[in-house]
DRENDO-1510 file (C-alpha; in Angstrom, 1 decimal, always signed):
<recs>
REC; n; res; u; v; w
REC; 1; UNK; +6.2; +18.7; +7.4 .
REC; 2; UNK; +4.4; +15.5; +5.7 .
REC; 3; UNK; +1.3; +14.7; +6.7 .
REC; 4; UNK; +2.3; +10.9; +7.0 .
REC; 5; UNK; +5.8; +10.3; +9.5 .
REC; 6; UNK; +7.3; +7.0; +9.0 .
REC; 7; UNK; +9.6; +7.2; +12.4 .
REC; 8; UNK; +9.3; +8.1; +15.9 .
REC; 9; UNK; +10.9; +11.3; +17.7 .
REC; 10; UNK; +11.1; +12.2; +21.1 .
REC; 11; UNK; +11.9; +15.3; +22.9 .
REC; 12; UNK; +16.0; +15.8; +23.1 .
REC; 13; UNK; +16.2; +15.4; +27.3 .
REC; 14; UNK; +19.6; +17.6; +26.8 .
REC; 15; UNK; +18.3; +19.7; +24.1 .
REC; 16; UNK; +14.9; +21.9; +24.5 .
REC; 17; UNK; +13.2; +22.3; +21.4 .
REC; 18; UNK; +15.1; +19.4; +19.5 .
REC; 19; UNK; +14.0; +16.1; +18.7 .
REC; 20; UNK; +16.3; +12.6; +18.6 .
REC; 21; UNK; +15.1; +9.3; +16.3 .
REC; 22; UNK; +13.7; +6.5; +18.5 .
REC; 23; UNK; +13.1; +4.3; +15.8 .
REC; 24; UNK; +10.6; +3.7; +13.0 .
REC; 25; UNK; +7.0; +3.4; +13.2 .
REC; 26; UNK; +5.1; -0.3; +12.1 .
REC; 27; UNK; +3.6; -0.2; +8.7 .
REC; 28; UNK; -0.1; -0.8; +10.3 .
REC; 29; UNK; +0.9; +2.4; +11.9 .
REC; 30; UNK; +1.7; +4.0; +9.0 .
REC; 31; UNK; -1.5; +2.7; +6.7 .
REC; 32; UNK; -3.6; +3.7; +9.4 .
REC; 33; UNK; -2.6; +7.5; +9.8 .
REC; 34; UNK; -2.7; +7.2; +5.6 .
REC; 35; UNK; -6.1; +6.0; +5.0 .
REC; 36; UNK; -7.3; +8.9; +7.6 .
REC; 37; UNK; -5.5; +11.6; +6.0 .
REC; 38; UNK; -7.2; +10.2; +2.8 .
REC; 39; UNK; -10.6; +10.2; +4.7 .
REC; 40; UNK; -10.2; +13.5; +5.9 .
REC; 41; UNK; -9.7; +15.0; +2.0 .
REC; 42; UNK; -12.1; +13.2; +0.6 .
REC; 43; UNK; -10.1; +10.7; -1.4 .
REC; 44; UNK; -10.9; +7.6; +0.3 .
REC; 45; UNK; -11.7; +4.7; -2.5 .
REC; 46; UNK; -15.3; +4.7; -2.2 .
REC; 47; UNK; -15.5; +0.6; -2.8 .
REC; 48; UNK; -12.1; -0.4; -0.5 .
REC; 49; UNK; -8.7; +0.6; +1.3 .
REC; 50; UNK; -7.7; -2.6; +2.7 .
REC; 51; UNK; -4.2; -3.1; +4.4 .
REC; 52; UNK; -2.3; -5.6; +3.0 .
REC; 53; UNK; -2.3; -7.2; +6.1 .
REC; 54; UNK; -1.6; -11.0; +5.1 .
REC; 55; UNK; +2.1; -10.2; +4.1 .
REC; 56; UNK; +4.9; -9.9; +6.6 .
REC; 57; UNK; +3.9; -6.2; +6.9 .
REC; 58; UNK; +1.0; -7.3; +8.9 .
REC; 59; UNK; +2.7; -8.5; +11.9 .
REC; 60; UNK; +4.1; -5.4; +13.6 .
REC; 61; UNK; +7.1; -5.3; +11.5 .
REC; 62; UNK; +8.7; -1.8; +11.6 .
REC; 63; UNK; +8.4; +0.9; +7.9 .
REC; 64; UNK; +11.8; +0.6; +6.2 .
REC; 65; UNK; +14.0; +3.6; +7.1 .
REC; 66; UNK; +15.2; +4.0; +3.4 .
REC; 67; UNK; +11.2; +3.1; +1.9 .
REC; 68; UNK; +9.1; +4.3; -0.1 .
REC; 69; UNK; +5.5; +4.1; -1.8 .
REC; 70; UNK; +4.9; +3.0; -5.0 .
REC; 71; UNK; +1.6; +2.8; -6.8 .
REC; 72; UNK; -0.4; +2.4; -9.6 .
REC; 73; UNK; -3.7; +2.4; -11.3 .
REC; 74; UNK; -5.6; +0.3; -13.5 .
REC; 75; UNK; -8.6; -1.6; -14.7 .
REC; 76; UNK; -8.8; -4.4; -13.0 .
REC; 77; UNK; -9.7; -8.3; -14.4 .
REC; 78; UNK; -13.1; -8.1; -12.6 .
REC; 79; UNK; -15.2; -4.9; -12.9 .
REC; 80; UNK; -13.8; -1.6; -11.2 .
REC; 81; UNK; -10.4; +0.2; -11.0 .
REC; 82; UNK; -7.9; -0.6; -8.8 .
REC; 83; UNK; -4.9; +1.2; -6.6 .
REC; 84; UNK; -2.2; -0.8; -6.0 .
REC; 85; UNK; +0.2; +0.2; -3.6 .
REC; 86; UNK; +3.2; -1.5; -3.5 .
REC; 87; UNK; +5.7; -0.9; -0.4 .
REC; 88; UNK; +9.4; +0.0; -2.2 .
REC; 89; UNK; +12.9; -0.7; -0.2 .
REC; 90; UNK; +16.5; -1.7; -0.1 .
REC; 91; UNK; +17.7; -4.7; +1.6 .
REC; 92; UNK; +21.2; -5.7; +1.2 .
REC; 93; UNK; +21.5; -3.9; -1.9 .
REC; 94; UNK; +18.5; -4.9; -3.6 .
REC; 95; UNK; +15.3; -3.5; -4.5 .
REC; 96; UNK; +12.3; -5.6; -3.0 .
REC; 97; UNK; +9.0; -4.1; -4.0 .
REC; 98; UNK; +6.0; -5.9; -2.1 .
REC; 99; UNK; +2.3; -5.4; -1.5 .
REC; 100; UNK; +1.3; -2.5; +1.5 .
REC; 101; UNK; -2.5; -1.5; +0.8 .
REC; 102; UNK; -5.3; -2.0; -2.1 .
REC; 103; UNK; -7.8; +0.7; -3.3 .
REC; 104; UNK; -10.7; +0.1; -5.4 .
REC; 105; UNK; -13.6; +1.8; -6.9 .
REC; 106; UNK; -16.4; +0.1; -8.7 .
REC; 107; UNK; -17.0; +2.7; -11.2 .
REC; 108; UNK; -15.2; +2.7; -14.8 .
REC; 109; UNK; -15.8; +6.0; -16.4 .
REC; 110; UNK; -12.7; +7.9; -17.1 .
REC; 111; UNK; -13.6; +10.0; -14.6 .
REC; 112; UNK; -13.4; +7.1; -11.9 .
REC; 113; UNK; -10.3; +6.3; -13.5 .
REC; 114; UNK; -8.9; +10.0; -13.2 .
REC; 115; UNK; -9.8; +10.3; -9.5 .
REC; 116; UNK; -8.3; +7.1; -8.7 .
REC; 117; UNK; -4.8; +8.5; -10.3 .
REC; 118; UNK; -5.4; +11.9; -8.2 .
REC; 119; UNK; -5.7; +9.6; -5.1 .
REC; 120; UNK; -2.5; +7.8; -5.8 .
REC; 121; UNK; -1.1; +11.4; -6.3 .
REC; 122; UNK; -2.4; +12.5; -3.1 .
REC; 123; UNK; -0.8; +9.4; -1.6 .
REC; 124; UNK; +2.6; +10.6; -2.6 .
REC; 125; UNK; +2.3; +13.9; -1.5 .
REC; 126; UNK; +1.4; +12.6; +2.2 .
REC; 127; UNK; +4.9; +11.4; +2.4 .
REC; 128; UNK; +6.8; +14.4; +1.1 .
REC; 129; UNK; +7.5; +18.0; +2.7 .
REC; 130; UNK; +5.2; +19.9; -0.1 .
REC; 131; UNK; +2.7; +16.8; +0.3 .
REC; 132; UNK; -0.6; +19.6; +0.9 .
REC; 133; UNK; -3.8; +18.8; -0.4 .
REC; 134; UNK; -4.9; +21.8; -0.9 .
REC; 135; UNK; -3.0; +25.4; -1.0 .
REC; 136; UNK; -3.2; +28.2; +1.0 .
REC; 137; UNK; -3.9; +31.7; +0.2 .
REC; 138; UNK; -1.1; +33.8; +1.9 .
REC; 139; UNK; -2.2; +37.3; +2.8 .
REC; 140; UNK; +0.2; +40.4; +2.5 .
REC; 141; UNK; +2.6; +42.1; +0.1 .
REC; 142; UNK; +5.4; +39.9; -2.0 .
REC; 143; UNK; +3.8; +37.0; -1.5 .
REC; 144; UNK; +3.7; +34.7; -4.8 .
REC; 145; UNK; +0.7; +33.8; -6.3 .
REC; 146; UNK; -1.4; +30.7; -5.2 .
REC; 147; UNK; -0.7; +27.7; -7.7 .
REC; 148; UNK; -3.8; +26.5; -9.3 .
REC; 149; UNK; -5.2; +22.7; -8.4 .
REC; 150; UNK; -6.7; +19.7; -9.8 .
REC; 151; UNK; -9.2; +17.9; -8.5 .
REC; 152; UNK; -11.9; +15.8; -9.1 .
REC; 153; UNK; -15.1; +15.5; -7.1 .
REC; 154; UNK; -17.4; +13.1; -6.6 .
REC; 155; UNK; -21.0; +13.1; -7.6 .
REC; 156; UNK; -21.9; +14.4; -4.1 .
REC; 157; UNK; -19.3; +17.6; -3.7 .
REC; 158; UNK; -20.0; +18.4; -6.9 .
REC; 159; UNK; -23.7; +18.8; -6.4 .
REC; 160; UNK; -22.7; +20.9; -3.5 .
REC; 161; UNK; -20.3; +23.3; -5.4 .
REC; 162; UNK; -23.0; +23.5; -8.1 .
REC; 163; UNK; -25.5; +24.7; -5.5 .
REC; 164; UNK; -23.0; +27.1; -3.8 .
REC; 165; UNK; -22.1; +28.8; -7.2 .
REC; 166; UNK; -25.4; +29.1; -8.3 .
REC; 167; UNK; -26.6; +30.8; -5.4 .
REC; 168; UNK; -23.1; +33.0; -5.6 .
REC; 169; UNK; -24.4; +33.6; -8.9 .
REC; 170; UNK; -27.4; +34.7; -8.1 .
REC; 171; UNK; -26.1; +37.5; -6.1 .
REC; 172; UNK; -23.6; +38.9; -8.9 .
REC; 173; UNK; -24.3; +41.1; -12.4 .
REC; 174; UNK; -23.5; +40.1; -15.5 .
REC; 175; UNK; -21.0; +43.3; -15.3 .
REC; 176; UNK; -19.0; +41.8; -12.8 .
REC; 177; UNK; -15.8; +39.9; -12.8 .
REC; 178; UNK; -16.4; +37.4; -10.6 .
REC; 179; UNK; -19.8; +36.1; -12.5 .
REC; 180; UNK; -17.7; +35.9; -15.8 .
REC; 181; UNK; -15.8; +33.1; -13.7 .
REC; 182; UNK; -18.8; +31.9; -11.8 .
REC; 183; UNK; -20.1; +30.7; -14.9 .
REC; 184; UNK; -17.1; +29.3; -16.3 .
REC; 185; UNK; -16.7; +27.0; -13.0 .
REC; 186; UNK; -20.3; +26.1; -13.1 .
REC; 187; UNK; -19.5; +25.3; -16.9 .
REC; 188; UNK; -17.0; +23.1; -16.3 .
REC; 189; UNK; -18.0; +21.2; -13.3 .
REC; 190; UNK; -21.5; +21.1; -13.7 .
REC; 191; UNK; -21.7; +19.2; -17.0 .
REC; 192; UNK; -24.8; +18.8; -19.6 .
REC; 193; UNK; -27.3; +18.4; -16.5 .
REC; 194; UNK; -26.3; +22.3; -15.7 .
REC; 195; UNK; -25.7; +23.9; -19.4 .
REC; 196; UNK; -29.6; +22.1; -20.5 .
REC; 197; UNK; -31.2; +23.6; -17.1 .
REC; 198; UNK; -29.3; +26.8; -17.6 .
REC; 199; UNK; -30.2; +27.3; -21.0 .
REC; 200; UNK; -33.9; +26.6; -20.4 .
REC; 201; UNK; -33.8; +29.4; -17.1 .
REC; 202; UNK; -32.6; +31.6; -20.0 .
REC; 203; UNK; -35.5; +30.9; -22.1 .
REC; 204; UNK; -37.4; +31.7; -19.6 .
REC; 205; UNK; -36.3; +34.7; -18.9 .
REC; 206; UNK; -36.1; +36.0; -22.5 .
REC; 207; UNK; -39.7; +34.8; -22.6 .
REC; 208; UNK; -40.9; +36.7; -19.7 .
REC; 209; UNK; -39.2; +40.1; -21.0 .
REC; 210; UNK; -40.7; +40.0; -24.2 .
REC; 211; UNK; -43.9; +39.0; -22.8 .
REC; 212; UNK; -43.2; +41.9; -20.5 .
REC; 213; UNK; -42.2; +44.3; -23.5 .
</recs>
């Protein structure tokens, strides 16, 4: 089931267990319900998330059955990127495409600029059936393989996955498995800062065996 529903259902009064329409929900509802599910992930726009609230979506009126969210990412005229989501619909027969919500973050490294597309990604995925953030594991026999992920973590969760693998690390052997990937993950997320203090524990070390031999 998405994590974002666009219409109301009620319990079927003749039916037990089934549900019947009662109508859709207002697009504050909607926003609302979106930028938690983006708080709860992590993926909130650090700067902004704002409503579009001054356009006719603003006063109560009710999602389009038949819409959709649109958006997209880009540098912006003033510093920061920008997330532009743009609410997508039919109405007698003709595409109107008008402004629902706008994201920003006030950094402008490509790595601001790839987060801000995973966002939008994330956005699109609250909306569908296989909109998940995050995959589970399933236990037991014939079960397919977890896909892998992308993501992109800001300077705070990455400090805190750095930690955690390092004291992971710190547990493991250089013949084991897991510290082969250990220190590929710390590679890879924990950038030069990492590599330059890793490379002078290592000195360290060496220096202390020799001094030791």
């Amino acid at each position: 089931m998405p994590h974002i529903q666009t219409e109301n259902w009620l319990p079927s009064p003749d039916k037990p267990g089934q549900k019947i329409y009662d109508g859709q929900r207002t697009a504050k509802e909607v926003f609302d319900d979106l930028e938690g599910h983006l708080r709860s992930i992590g993926y909130l726009p650090d700067e902004y998330f704002l409503f579009d609230c001054s356009r006719k979506w603003g006063g109560g009126r009710a999602f389009p059955e038949d819409g959709w969210l649109a958006n997209q990412v880009n540098y912006g005229g003033n510093e920061g990127i920008y997330l532009d989501v743009a609410l997508e619909y039919y109405e007698q027969g003709k595409l109107k495409s008008e402004p629902f919500a706008t994201g920003k973050t006030l950094g402008e490294s490509g790595n601001d600029l790839d987060r801000m597309n995973l966002i939008a990604s994330s956005i699109t995925k609250a909306f569908h059936e296989e909109g998940v953030h995050a995959r589970f594991i399933m236990v037991g026999g014939g079960t397919p393989d977890p896909e892998g992920i992308t993501v992109n973590l800001s300077p705070e969760e990455r400090h805190v996955a750095v930690d955690g693998l390092m004291q992971l690390r710190e547990t493991l052997v250089p013949e084991d498995q897991d510290y082969t990937l250990v220190d590929q993950l710390l590679n890879r997320i924990g950038g030069d800062d990492f590599r330059q203090d890793f490379q002078l524990d290592q000195s360290e070390i060496a220096f202390g065996m020799n001094m030791q031999g």
